[in-house]
N, C-alpha and C positions, 0 to 999 in steps of 0.2 A: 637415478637412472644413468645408468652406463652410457657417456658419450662417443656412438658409435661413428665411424667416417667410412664413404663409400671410397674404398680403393680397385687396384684391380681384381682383386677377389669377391669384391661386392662387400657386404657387409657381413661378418663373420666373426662368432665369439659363442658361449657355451650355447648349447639348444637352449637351454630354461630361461634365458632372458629373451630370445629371439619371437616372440609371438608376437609383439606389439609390432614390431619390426616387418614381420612376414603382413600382418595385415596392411602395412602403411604403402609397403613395396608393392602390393597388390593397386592402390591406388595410384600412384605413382606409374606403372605398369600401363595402364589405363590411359593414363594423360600421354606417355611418350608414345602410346598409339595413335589417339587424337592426333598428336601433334605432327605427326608422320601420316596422316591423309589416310587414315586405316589401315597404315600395311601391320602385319604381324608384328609382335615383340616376342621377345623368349623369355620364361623366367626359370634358369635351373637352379634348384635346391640340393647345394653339395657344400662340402669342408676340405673337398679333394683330398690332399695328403694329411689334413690332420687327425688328431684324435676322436676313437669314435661318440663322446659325447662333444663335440661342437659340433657348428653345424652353418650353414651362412646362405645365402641368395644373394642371385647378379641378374643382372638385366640383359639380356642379348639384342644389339637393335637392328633396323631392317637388312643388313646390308650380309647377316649370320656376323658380325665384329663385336665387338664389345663395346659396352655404353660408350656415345658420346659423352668426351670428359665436362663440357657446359654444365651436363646434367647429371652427374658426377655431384656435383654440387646443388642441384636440387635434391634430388638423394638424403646427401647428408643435413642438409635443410629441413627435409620434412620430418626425417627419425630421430632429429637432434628439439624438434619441438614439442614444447608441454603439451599434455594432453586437449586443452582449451585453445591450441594455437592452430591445431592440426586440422579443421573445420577454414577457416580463413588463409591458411595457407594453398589449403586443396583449389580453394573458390579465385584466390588469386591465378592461380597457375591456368585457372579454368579460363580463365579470362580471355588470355592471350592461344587458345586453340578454337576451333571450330568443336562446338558440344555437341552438333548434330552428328556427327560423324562417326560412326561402330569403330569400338575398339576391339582388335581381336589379341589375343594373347596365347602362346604354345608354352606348355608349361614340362621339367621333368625332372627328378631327381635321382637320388644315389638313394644307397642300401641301408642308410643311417635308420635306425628305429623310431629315432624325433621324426624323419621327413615327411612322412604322411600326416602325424598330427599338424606340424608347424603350415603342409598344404594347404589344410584345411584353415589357417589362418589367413592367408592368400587370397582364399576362395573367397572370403567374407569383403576380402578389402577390394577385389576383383569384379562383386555384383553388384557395388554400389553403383555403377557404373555402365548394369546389363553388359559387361565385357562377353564376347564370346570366347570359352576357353576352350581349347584342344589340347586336353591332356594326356601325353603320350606315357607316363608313368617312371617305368625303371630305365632310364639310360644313361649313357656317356654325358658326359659337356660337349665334346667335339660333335654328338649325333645331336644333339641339340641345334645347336648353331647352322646345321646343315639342315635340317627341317625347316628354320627358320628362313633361312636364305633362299631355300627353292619353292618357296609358299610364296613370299615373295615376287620372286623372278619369275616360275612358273605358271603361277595361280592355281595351283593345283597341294593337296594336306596327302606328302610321301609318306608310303609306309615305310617299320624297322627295315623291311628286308630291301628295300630299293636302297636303302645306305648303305646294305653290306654288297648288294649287283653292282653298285655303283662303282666302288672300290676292287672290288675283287677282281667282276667284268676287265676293269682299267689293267690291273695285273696283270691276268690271263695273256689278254691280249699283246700285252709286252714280251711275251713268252719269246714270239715269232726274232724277236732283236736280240735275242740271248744266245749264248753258244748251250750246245746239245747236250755237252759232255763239261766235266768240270774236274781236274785234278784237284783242288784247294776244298771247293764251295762245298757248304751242307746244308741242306734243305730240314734239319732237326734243327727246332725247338722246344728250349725250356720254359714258355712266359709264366712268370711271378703275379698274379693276378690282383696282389695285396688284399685279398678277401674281402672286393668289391666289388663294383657291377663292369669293369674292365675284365675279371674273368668271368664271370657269366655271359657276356656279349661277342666274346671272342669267340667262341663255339660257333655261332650262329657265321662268322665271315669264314671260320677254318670251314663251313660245310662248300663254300664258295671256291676256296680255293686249293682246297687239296684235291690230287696227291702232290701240289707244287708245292706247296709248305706242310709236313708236317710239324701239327703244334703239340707239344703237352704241355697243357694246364695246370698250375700247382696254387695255391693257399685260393682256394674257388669258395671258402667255406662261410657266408653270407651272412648265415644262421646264428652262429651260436656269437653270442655277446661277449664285445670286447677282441674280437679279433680282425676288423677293419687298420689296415695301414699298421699292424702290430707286429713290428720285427720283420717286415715285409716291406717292396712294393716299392719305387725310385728313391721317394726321397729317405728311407731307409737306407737303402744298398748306397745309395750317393752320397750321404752325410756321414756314416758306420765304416763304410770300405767295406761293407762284409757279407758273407753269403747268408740270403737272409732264411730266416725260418721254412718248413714243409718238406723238408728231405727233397731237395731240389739235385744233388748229387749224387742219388740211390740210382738215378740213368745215367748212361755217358754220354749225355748229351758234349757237344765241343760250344755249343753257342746258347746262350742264357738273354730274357731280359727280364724287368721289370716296367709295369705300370702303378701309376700311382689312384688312390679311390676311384676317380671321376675318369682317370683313362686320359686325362690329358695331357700327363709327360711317358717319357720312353727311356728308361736308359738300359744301355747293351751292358754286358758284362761279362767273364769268365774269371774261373777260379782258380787261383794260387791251392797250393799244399798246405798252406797254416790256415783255411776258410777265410782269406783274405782277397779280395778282386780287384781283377784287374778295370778300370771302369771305362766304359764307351758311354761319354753323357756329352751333354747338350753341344759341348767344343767338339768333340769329334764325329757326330753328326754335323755338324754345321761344314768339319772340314770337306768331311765322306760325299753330302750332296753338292757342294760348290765346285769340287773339284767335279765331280761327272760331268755337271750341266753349265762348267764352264767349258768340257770338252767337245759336249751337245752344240753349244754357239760357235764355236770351232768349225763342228764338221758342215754346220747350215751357213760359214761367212760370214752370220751375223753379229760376230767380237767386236767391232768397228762402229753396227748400228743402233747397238742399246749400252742399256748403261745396267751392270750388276755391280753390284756393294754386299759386303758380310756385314751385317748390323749384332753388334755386342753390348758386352754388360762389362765393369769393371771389374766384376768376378768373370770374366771369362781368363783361362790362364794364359801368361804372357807370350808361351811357345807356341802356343796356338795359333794365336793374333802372328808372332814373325812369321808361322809357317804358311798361312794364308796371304801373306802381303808378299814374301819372299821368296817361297817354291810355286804359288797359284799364281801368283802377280793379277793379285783381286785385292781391291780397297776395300777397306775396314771403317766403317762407321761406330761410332760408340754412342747409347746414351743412356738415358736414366735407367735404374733397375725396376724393372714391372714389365711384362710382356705389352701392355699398352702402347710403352713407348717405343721398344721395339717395332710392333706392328707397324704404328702411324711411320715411324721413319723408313722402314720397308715399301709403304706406299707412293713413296718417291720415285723407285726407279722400276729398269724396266722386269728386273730380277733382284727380289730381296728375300737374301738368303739369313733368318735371324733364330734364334737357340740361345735360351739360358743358360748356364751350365747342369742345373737341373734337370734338362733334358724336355724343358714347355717350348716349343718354338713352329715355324713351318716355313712357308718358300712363298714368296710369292711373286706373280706373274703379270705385267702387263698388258693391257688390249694390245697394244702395238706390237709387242711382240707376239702375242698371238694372233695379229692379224697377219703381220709380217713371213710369220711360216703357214698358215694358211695360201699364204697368197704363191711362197714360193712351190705347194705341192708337189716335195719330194720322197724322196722313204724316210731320209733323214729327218726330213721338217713334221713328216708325220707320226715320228719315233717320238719327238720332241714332244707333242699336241698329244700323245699316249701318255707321255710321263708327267705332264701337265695336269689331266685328266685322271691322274691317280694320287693327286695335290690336293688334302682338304685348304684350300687357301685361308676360308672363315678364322679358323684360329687353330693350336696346337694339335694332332689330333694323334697319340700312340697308335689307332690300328692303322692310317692310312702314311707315317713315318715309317714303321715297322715294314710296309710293303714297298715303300722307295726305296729302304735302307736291304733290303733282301734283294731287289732290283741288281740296285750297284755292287752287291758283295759277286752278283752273280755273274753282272757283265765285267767286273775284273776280278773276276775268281779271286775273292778272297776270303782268310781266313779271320775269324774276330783278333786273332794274333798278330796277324800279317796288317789290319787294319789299325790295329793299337801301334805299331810300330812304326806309323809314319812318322811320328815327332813322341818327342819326350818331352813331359809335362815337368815345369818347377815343382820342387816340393811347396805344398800350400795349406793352409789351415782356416776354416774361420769356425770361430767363434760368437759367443754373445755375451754382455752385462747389461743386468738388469740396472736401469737409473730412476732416479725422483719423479722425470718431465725429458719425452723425447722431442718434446718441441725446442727445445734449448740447445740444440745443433743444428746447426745451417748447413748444406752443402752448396755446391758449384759442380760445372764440370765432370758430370754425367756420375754426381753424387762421390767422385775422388778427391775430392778437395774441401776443407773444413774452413768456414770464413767465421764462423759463432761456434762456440765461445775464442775469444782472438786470444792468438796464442796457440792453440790445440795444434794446429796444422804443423807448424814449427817444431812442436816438441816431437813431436812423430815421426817429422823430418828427420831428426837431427840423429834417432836410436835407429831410422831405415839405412841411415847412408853408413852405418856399422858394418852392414851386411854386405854379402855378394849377391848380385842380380836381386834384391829385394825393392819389395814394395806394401807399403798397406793404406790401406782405405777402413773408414768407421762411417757408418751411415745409419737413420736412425729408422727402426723398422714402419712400417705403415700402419699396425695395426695395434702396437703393443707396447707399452713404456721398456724399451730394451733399443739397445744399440747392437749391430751386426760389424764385428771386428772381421776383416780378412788381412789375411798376411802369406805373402808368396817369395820365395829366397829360392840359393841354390839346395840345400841340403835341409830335410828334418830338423836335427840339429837347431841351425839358425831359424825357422820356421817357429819351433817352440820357443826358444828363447826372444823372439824378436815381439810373438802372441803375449808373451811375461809382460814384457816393456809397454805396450801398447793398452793390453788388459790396465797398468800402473795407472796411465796417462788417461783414461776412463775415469778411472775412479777421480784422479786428482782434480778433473776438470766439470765432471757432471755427477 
């Protein structure tokens, strides 16, 4: 038995092993409902950007965020126990909730051909329990999370289409704060669908909001096997640099993005002459909204009253990070790599603005300061409380980033060009090696810094400080015996050569 761990992707590795898993999670599902006084849980079944045979489940909990990490660890407790264990484990956990109490549970997946059988493993582990399920079927992760939260908060089971009025509505409405006329902006797009339920979903909010965006749709093709996330869709165009598969350049369109399976990253992009792109991911979103809605607290006085932080990752690149502290004169927070830890530190303040580089990320908002512009009722404060309102806060969400980030290109006329050119990115690379046991490296210090095996940190030191402006970081992945090399310098060049050295020092030491 494959020992599996709940990380931020939930549990996740080929469909053909996942059915025991799917029924266990089902139970488990159940209990984190109990244990929450009845309010709804989420269960979506996706692999997001991977290939289309895996396949994985994550638990959404009341609040539309993602698992409490406590239970993170029940999680992997109950799918890591022998089949004779998993009877007295359930009864233990029972223990400590209220039994009398209904469990409800909202459930949904992606376009994976496993996802409906492995559902049906769910289902099983779900009635042991009389859960009531609401099964919503084919959607987003982000529509997920939003289901879950306004069930919730409003006590009321939204339909698809109230998430895309939701969003769209929010948009619209923003229209009134925009200039008329635009020398730069262009209202075409090209979305990359990566031939999963982010292009078929997308249709249904373009009926919302056009003729303010027109969208075309490219790799939508659901059906035919083996073309999910293939040569397509963020973390393609992100990892590649390149324009991905569907004759995407057959229009002129001037502005491109991609989503990945589940729709929960976003990355902008245009193309170079050799099918090379130029990339707008998760750093330059991060720059694009911080800087607006630190102009937004600007123009409402409120700079002074709250507190906004940019929250990163060690792969975010370094120009980014100066450009943000230097020309926005906005602090920068750093911590562990996984949107989880993002998010949680985002809920610190009053404005937390966080973005992988991958392009998973969102904004989020504080009561205070949404009471705060409430209270000041002005056009400003109510421009503010529009752009809020068009903020899936719950977690990453491509369709409702895509419409903030068309927002701000709009209200300062820009170009995806003219937006790529606010800062220049180090040259950067990462990489992977497969090793024995990724539990045999230790990190520190938002996963930058190697304390196990002793020694490693040093050696790596010693070939970074060769370079100009360099840096690298090796961290061990969450899900899979491999290590994640990055390396960031001034030039190509040193980038490749410095991954050589680093790649050595892998081998030598794990």
């Amino acid at each position: 038995m494959e020992l599996l761990q709940y990380g931020t992707a939930g549990f996740r590795t080929k469909a053909s092993v996942l059915p025991y898993v799917f029924y266990r999670v089902g139970l488990l599902a159940s209990l984190r409902s109990k244990s929450k006084g009845g309010q709804s849980i989420g269960l979506m079944i996706t692999a997001s950007h991977n290939p289309e045979q895996d396949n994985g489940i994550k638990l959404i909990d009341p609040s539309g965020e993602m698992l409490e990490q406590s239970w993170e660890v029940v999680a992997t407790q109950l799918v890591q126990s022998n089949n004779d264990q998993v009877r007295d484990y359930v009864e233990s956990k029972l223990k400590e909730v209220d039994k009398s109490v209904p469990s409800t549970v909202m459930i949904g997946y992606d376009t994976r051909p496993s996802s409906k059988p492995l559902l049906e493993a769910a289902l099983d582990g779900l009635h042991v329990f009389g859960t009531n399920v609401i099964n919503y079927t084919l959607v987003t992760t982000p529509m997920l999370h939003f289901f879950v939260f306004n069930h919730n908060v409003n006590k009321q089971v939204y339909e698809e289409k109230e998430y895309f009025e939701h969003y769209g509505y929010a948009y619209q409405s923003y229209k009134k704060y925009l200039p008329s006329e635009y020398k730069s902006y262009s209202n075409e797009i090209a979305f990359d669908g990566a031939n999963g339920v982010g292009g078929l979903k997308i249709k249904n909010l373009q009926n919302v909001v056009k003729p303010d965006l027109n969208i075309e749709v490219f790799n939508q093709d659901v059906s035919t096997q083996g073309k999910l996330n293939f040569q397509c869709g963020a973390d393609f165009v992100k990892t590649r640099k390149t324009v991905p598969s569907g004759d995407m350049l057959r229009s002129s369109h001037s502005k491109y993005l991609s989503v990945d399976g589940d729709a929960d990253r976003i990355i902008y992009w245009y193309p170079n002459s050799d099918n090379s792109v130029n990339l707008l991911d998760g750093d330059r979103i991060a720059v694009l909204l911080a800087m607006y809605i630190n102009e937004l607290l600007v123009k409402c006085n409120l700079k002074d009253s709250v507190q906004m932080k940019v929250i990163q990752t060690a792969y975010t690149n370094g120009n980014c990070t100066k450009y943000i502290k230097d020309n926005l004169g906005i602090d920068v927070i750093f911590t562990s790599t996984g949107v989880k830890y993002l998010h949680h530190e985002a809920l610190k303040y009053d404005i937390g603005v966080y973005f992988e580089a991958n392009g998973h990320g969102t904004v989020l908002f504080s009561q205070k300061l949404k009471t705060l512009l409430a209270q000041e009722n002005t056009e400003v404060s109510k421009q503010f409380l529009n752009f809020i309102e068009m903020t899936n806060e719950t977690v990453g969400d491509s369709f409702s980033i895509m419409l903030l980030i068309e927002t701000v290109l709009q209200a300062k006329d820009l170009t995806l060009a003219q937006w790529y050119a606010l800062y220049h990115d180090l040259a950067n690379k990462l990489s992977t090696a497969t090793v024995s046991n990724r539990n045999l490296i230790k990190t520190i210090n938002a996963d930058t810094e190697i304390v196990e095996p002793v020694g490693m940190q040093d050696t790596i030191n010693k070939s970074v400080a060769k370079y100009k402006n360099a840096r690298s970081f090796v961290r061990p992945s969450g899900t899979e015996d491999i290590v994640r090399v990055y390396v960031e310098a001034e030039t190509n060049e040193d980038v490749k050569a410095l991954t050589e050295e680093v790649q050595q020092i892998v081998n030598q030491y794990l």
